[in-house]
C-alpha positions in Angstrom: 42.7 15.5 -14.2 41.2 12.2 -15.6 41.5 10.7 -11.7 40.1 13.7 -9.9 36.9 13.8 -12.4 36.5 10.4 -11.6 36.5 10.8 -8.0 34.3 13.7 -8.3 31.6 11.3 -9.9 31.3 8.4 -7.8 31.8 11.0 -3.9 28.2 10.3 -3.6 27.9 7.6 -1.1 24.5 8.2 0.1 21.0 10.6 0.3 19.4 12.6 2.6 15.8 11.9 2.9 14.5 15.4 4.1 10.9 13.7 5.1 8.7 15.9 6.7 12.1 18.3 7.1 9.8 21.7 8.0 7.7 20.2 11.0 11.2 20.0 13.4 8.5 20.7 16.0 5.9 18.0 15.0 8.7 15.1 15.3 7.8 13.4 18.2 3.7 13.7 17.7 5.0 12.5 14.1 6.5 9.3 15.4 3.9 8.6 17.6 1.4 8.7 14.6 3.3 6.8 12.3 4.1 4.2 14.8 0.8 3.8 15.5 -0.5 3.5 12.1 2.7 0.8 11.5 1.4 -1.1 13.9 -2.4 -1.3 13.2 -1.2 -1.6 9.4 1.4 -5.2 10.7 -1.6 -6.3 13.0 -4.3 -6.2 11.0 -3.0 -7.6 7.8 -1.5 -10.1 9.2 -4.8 -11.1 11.1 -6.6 -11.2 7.8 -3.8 -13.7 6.3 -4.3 -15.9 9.4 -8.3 -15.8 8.7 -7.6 -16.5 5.4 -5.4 -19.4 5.8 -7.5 -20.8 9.3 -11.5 -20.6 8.1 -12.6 -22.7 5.6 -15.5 -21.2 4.9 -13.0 -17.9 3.6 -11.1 -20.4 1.5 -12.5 -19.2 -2.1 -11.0 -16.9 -4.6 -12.2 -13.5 -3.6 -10.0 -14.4 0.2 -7.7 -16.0 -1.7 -7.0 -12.6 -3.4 -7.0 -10.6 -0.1 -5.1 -12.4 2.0 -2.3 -11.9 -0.9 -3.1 -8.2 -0.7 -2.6 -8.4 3.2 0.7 -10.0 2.4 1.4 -7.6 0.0 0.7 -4.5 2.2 2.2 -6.1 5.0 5.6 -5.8 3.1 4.5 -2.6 1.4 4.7 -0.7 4.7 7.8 -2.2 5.8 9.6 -0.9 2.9 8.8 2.7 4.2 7.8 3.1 7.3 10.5 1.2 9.6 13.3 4.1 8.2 11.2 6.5 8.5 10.3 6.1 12.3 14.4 5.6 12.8 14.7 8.7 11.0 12.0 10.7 13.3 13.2 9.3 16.4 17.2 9.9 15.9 17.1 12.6 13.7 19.3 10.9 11.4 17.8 11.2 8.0 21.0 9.5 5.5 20.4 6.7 3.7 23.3 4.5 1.4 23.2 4.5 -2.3 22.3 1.0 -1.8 19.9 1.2 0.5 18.1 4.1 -1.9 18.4 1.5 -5.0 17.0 -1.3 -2.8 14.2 0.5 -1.4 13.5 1.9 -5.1 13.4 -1.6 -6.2 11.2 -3.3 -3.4 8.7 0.1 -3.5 8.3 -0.4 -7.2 7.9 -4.0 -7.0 5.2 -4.0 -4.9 3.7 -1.1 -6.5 3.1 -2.8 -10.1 2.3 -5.8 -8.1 -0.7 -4.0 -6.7 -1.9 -2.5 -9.4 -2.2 -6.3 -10.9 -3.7 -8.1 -7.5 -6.4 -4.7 -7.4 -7.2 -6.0 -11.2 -7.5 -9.4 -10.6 -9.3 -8.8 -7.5 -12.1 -6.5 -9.3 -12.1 -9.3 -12.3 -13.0 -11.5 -9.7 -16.0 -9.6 -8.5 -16.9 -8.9 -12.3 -17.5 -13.1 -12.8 -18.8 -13.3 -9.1 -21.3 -10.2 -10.5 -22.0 -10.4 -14.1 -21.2 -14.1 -14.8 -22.4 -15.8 -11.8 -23.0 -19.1 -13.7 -19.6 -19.2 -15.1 -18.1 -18.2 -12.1 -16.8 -21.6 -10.4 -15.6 -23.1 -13.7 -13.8 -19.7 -15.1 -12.5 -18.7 -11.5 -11.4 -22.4 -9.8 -8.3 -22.6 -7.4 -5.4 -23.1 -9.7 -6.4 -20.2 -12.5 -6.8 -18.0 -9.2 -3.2 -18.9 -8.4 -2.3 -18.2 -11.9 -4.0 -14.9 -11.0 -2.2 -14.5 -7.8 1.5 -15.3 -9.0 1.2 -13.4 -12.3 0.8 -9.8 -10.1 3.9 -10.7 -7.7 5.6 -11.9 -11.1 4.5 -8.5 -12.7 6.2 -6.5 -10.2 9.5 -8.5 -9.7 10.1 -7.9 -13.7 9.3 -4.2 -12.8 11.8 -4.2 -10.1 14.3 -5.8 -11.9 14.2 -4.2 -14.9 14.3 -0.5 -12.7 17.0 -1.5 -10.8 19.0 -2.7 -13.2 19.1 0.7 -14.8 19.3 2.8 -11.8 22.5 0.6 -10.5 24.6 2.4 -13.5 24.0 5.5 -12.5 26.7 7.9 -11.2 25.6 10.4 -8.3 28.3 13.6 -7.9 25.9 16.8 -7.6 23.6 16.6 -4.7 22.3 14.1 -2.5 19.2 15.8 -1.3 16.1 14.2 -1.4 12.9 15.9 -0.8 10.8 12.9 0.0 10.2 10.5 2.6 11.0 7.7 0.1 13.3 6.9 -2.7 12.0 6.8 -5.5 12.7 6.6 -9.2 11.9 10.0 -10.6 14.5 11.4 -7.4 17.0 9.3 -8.4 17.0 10.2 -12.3 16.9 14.0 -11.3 19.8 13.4 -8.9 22.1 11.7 -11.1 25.2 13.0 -13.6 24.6 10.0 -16.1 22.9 11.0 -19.1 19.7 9.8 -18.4 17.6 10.0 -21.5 17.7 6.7 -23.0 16.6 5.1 -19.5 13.5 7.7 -19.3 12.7 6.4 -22.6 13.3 2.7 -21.6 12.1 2.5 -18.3 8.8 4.7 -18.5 6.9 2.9 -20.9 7.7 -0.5 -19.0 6.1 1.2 -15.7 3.2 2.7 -18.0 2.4 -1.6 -19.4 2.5 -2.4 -16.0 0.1 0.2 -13.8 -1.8 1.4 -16.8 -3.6 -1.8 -18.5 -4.4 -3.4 -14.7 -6.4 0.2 -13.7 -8.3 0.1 -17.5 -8.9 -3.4 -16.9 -10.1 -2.2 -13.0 -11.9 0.3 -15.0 -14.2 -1.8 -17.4 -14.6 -4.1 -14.7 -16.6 -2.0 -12.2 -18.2 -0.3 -14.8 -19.4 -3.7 -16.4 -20.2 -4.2 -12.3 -22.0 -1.1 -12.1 -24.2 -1.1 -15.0 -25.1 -5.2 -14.0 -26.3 -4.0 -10.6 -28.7 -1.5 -11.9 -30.9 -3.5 -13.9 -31.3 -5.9 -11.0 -34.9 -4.7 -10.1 -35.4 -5.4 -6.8 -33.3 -2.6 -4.1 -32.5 -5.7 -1.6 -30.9 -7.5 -4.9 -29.0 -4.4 -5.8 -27.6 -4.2 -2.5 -26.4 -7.4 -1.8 -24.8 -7.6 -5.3 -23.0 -4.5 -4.5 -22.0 -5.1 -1.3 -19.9 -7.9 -2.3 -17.4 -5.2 -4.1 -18.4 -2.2 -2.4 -14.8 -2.2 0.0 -12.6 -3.2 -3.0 -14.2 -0.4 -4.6 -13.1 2.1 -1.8 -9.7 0.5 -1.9 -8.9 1.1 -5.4 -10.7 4.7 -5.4 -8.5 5.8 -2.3 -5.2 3.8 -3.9 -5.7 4.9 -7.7 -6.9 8.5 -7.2 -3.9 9.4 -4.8 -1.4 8.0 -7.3 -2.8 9.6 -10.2 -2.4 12.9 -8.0 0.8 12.4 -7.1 2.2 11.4 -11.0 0.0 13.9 -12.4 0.8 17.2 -10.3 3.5 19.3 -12.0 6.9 18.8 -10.3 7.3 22.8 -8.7 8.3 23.5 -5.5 4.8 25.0 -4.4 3.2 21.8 -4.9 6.2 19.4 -3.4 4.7 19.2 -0.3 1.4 18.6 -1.6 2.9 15.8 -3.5 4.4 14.3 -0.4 1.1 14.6 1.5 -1.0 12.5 -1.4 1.8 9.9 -1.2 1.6 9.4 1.7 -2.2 8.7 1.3 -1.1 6.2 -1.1 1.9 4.6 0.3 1.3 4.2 4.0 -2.9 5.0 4.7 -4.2 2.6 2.4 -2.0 -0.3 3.4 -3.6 0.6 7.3 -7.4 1.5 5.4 -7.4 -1.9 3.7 -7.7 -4.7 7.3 -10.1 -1.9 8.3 -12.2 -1.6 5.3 -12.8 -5.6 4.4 -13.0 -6.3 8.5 -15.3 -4.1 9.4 -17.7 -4.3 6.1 -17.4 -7.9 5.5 -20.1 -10.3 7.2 -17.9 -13.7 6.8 -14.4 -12.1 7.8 -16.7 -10.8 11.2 -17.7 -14.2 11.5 -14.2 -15.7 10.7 -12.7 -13.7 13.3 -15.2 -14.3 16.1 -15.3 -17.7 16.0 -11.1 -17.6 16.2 -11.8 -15.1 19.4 
């Protein structure tokens, strides 16, 4: 009996990702879109890296921060998107156990590290804003690498920490997963282990590590905000606000969707509700963000016609 409970517990080999499981229909228009938005998403953060790295005039600490988020997009999108084109084009929606933890792990990662690079980006802008004369001293090359590192940092110990936890779990009930990505809250309702102590673990950590960077987002554009309007002159407070306006959209668009999706009770009327604001969050704003800081930044125009 002892051998055929045991077997019983680890039978789970892999999920099923159901993804956009009731549009059968819609699969093809679905892969075209997604495709397209992969490839814009590659392209375009990769170009702003490039910029980045090329023009010296964009080597300062504000494009030193955004061609990290371009990096960090860049693989963001990969994480997802590459499975789930395979999976719309072959129909074949399983994924290993492995390949669920490892795509938990790397999603996660990159998540917290985010949430830190969006902080330290809108700190930035508060010393570019409210302490312009402190500004090159406090924010000089090696602190902004400080900066930099500590948010990739931030997520790897996220990552780590997650997977660790998630790699002792045993999967023997079933192996549905109504999303489009793995993630940890499907994997802790999926599993047979007595999950309680790792909820109790493992959610605070995520909380110390998306919480504090959006407060510190928070008081940052609200220090921003409140500098801006007691500039007296309308051309001041516009040019003072342009130079955070489009990290401002970024983290409106990437914070409110996630809030949505964490905050929306877990019921089956609002599943696919959920799925729709992450995808907002997961795969749009990697493709809004080249879009957003090409198209409403004067030196990143100029940086890329002068490489045209």
């Amino acid at each position: 009996m002892a051998d055929t409970k045991e077997i019983n517990q680890t039978s789970i080999t892999g999920f099923i990702l159901l993804d956009f499981g009731n549009l059968h229909e819609l699969k093809i228009l679905l892969f075209l879109l997604f495709l397209a938005i992969y490839i814009v998403t590659v392209a375009g953060n990769i170009l702003i890296v490039a910029l980045v790295v090329s023009d010296q005039h964009l080597h300062t600490p504000m494009y030193f921060f955004l061609g990290n988020l371009s990096c960090l997009e860049t693989c963001y999108t990969s994480t997802i998107l590459p499975r789930m084109l395979a999976s719309l084009l072959t129909g074949d929606r399983s994924i290993s156990v492995r390949g669920c933890l490892v795509q938990s792990g790397i999603f996660g990662s990159l998540l917290a590290a985010e949430c830190c690079l969006l902080s330290v980006m809108s700190y930035d802008r508060y010393l570019a804003i409210c302490k312009p004369l402190h500004y090159a001293a406090c924010m000089n090359s090696r602190f902004s690498f400080q900066l930099a590192a500590g948010s990739w940092l931030s997520g790897s110990v996220v990552s780590s920490i997650t997977v660790c936890w998630l790699s002792q779990l045993i999967f023997c009930g079933p192996n549905e997963i109504d999303h489009f990505l793995c993630d940890y809250t499907s994997l802790i309702k999926l599993s047979c282990s007595d999950t309680s102590l790792m909820v109790l673990v493992i959610s605070p950590v995520c909380f110390i590590f998306i919480l504090p960077p959006f407060l510190l987002t928070l008081a940052s554009y609200m220090a921003i905000i409140s500098t801006v309007l007691r500039i007296s002159s309308s051309a001041g407070r516009q040019k003072a606000f342009s130079t955070c306006s489009s990290h401002l959209i970024v983290v409106t668009i990437f914070y409110g969707t996630l809030f949505v999706v964490y905050m929306l009770p877990d019921t089956a009327a609002l599943r696919d509700l959920n799925k729709v604001f992450s995808v907002f969050y997961t795969i749009l704003t990697p493709v809004v963000n080249p879009l957003i800081y090409s198209l409403r930044n004067k030196e990143v125009k100029e940086a890329l016609r002068k490489a045209l």
